[in-house]
C-alpha positions in Angstrom: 26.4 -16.9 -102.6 27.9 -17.3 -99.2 31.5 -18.9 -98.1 30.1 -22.5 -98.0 28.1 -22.6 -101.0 31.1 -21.8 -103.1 33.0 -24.3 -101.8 30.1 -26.9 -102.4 30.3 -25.8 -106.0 33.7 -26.0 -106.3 34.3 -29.7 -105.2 31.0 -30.8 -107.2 32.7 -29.4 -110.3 36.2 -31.4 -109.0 34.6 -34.3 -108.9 32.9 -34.1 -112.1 36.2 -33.5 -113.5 37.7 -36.1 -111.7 34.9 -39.0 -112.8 35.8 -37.7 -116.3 39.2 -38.0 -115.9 39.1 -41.4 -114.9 36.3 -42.2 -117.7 39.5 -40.9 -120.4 41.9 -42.7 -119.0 43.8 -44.5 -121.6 42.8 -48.0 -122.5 40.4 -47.7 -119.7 39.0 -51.6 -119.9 40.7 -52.1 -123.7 43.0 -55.0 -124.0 46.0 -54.1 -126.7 48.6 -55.8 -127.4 52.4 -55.5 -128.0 55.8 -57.3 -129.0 58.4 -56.8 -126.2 62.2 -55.9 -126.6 62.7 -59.6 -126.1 60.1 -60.7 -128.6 57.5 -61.9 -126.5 53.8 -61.3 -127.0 52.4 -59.0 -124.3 48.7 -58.7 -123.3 47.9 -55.0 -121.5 44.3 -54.0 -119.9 43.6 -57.5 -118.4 45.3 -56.0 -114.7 48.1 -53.6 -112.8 50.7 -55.8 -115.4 50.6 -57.1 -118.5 50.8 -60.6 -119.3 53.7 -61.9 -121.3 54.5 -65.2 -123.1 56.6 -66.2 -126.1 55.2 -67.6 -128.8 55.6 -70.5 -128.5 53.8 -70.5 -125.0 50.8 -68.2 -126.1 50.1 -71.0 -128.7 50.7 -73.9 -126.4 47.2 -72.1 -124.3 45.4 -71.5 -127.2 45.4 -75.2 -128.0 43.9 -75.7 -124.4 41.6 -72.9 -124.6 38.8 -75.5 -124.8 39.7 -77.0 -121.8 40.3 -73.9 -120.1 36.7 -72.9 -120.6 35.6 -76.1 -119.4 38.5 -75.6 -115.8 36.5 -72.6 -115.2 33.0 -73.6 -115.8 34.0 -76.3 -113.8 35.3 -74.2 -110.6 33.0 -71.3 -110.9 32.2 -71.6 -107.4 35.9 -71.6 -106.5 37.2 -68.9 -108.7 36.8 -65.6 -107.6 35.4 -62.3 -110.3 37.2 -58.6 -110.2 
């Protein structure tokens, strides 16, 4: 096996690693949740940060959550997917 080939090899088995790496990742696409230092309810896995509201707030948008489905139907064409 010559110079070239090797180093073929080699960065095929890196990026096998690599895609496996990623795949591991923890809470790769997993939403958890946790209480803050402050007492707030924090949502992790939906983006880069987590999402945090008080109590008090999280239950104020679950009330709407009807007419959140509804904002969103509404301005799918608007509204852009990740």
């Amino acid at each position: 096996m010559n110079d070239e080939a090797k180093l073929r090899d080699e960065l095929e088995k890196l990026k096998a690693e690599n895609e496996m790496l990623k795949s591991k990742r923890k809470g790769a696409g997993e939403i958890t949740f946790k209480v803050s230092t402050k007492g707030a309810l924090s949502v992790y896995g939906l983006g880069r940060f987590p999402v945090t509201l008080y109590r008090e707030q999280w239950e104020r948008l679950l009330v709407k959550i009807d007419d959140l489905k509804k904002f969103i139907n509404d301005n799918k064409g608007t509204l852009k997917t990740r």
